[in-house]
N, C-alpha and C positions, 0 to 999 in steps of 0.2 A: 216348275223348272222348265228351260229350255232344253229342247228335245234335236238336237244334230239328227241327220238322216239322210239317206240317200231313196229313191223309188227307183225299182228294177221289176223286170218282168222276163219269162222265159216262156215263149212261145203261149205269152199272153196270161199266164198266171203270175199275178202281180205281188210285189213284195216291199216291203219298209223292211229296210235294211241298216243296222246299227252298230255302231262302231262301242263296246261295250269296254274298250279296252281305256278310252281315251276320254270316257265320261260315265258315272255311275247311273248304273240303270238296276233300280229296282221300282218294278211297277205291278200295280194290281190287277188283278183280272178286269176289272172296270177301265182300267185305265187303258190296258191293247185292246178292250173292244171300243174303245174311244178312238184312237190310231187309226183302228182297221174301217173304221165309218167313213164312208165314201159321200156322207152330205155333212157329216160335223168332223171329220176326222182328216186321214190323208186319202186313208182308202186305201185296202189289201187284201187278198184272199190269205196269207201269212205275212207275220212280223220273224227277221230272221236278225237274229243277235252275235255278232265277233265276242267271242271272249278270247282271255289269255288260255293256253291249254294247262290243265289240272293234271294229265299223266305222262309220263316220259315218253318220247319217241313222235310225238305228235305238235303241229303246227297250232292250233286254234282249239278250242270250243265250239261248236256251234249248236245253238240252239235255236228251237220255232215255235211260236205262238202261234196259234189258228184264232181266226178272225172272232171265234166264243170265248176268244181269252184263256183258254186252256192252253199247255204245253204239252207238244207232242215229239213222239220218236223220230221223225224222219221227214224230210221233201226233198224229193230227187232233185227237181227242176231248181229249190230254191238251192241244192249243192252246188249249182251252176252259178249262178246268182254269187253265191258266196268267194269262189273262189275269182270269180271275175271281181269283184269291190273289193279283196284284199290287195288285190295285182293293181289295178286301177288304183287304188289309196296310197301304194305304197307302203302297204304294212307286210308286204314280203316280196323278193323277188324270183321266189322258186316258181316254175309253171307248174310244178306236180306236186300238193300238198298232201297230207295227211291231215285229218279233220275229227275228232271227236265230237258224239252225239251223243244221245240218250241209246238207242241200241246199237252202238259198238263205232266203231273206226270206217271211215268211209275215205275215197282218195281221188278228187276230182284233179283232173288235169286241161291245163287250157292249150289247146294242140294249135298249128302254125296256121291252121284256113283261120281262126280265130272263133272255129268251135271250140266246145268242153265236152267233154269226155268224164266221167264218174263212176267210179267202182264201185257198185255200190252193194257188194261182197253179195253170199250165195243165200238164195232165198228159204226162206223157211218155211218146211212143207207139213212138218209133223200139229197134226190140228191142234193139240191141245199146247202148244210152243205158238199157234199163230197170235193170241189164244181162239180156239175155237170147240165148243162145247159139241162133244159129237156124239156125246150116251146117250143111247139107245134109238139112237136113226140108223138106218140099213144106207150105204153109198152105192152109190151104181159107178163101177168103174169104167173108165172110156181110157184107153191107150194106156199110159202108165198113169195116170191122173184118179183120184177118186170124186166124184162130182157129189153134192151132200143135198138136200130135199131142206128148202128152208118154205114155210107156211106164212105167206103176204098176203093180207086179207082174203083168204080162204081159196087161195091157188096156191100151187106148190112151184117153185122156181130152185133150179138145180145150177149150183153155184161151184167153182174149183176154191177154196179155203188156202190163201197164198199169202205169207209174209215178207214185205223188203223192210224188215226195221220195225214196219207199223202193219196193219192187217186189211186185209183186203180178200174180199169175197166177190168173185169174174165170175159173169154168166154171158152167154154166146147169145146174142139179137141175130135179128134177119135184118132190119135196117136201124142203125144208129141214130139216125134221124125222129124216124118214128119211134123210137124203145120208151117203155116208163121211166124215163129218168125219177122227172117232178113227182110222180106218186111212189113208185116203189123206191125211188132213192133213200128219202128218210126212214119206210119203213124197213128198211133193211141195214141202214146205218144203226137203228135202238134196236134192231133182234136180240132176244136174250140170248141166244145162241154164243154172242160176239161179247163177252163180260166188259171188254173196253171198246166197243162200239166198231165199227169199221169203215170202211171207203168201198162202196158200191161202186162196180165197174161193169161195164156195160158194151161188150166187142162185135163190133161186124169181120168177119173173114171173108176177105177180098181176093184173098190168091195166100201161098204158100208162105211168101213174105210179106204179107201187105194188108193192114186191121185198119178199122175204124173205129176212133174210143172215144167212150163219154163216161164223164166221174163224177161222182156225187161225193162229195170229201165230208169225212167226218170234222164232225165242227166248222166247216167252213161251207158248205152248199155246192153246187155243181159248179166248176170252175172248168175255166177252160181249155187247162192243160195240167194233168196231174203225173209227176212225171217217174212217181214209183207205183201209181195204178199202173203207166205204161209196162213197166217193170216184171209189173204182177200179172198183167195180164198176158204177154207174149208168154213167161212162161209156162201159164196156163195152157195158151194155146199148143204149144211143144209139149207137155205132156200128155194130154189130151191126142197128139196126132196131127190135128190142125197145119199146124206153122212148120219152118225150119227157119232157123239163125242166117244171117241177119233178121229182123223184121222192121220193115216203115212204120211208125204210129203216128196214120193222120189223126190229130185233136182240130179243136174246132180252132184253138188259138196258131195252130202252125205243126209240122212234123219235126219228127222225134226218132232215135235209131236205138234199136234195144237186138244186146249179141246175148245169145248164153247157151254156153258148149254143152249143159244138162249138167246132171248132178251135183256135186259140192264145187261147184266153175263158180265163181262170180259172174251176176250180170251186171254188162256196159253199156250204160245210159249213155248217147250224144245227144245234144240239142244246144239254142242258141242260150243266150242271158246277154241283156240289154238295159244298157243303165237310164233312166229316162229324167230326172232331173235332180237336184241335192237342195232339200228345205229345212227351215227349223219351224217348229210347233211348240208352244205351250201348253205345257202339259200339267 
């Protein structure tokens, strides 16, 4: 089949973006990792799909493929993405959507500087909800955070266990730069710890408001802007003591603004999404 599509990216994490309402897409995992191939493909860290919405009270579907052809819960940055191609398409004219996922109702809005802005509701702290497997490890707790002991080829790395949707396990570097992304990324993305695997995040604290992130994203590898790591990581760092709200999150692809008032607040993702050109492919 011929394959409609548009290519977007948000502060450099890049996306195929699909209009599912206006052409049938059913494709195999073979097939999105066909897509997301950057030498035979279009090339993507996620495939992010428009559907019609399935529950009341909501604008769209949306759903994401990671570049291993699996479907996952959640991408912040690719929220941004999404609601920017449905405004640009014309398949709505509200600036403040409501949007169905895999873990629950999210609500980007596109504000007048020609940022977005994304609710992307209140994070999930309780470990065995992120999922994360926490019998019979002792935590060490720092501020209101408890930090967990995970075992990476025979060093112990002490990570905050944080949910926005999808899971994600933050641990504090001294420089971002230098951190193990490449080695300890993967092994801490397949910890058994993590039963559905996670997004390794990786923070430098710069000041009160002010981090430097690198992510290692499940299924998809280090990318360069993850934008519910960002998510997870500040407030990580706000429980922990670290941070106060607002916080800047330099990524390597561009900065990112993440609020969250603490407790059951939702946190607010801003950043950019940037259309970069519309192809078709054979698929």
């Amino acid at each position: 089949m011929k394959l409609k599509f548009t290519k977007m990216h948000g502060a450099g994490n890049d996306f195929v973006v699909i209009d599912a309402i206006h052409q049938q897409i059913d494709f195999t995992p073979a097939q999105w990792r066909r897509l997301a191939d950057r030498r035979f493909g279009v090339g993507a860290d996620q495939m992010l799909v428009v559907e019609r919405p399935q529950s009341a009270g909501v604008d769209f579907r949306y759903r994401i493929y990671n570049s291993d052809g699996g479907e996952v819960e959640q991408c912040g940055n690719g929220a941004r993405a999404f609601v920017r191609y449905v405004t640009e398409k014309g398949l709505t004219d509200k600036r403040a959507i409501r949007v169905e996922t895999l873990s629950g109702v999210i609500e980007p809005r596109l504000e007048a500087d020609g940022g977005i802005t994304v609710d992307m509701g209140a994070p999930i702290l309780d470990p065995a909800r992120v999922p994360f497997d926490a019998a019979g490890l002792e935590g060490r707790p720092q501020g209101h955070d408890t930090l967990w002991p995970l075992d990476i080829d025979g060093a112990t790395v002490w990570v905050s266990a944080v949910s926005m949707g999808n899971p994600h396990a933050v641990q504090v570097v001294e420089d971002s730069e230098t951190a193990p992304v490449a080695s300890q990324g993967p092994a801490i993305e397949q910890h058994p710890r993590f039963p559905k695997r996670v997004n390794a995040g990786f923070m430098q604290v710069l000041g009160r408001h002010a981090i430097r992130l690198r992510v290692f994203e499940r299924g998809a590898g280090e990318t360069l802007a993850c934008g519910t790591g960002a998510c997870a990581a500040v407030v990580a760092g706000i429980r922990r003591g670290l941070l106060d709200t607002p916080v800047k999150v330099a990524t390597r692809g561009g900065d990112l603004s993440i609020a969250w008032a603490g407790g059951n607040a939702p946190v607010l993702l801003t950043g950019p999404a940037v259309t970069v050109f519309d192809g078709e492919i054979e698929l």
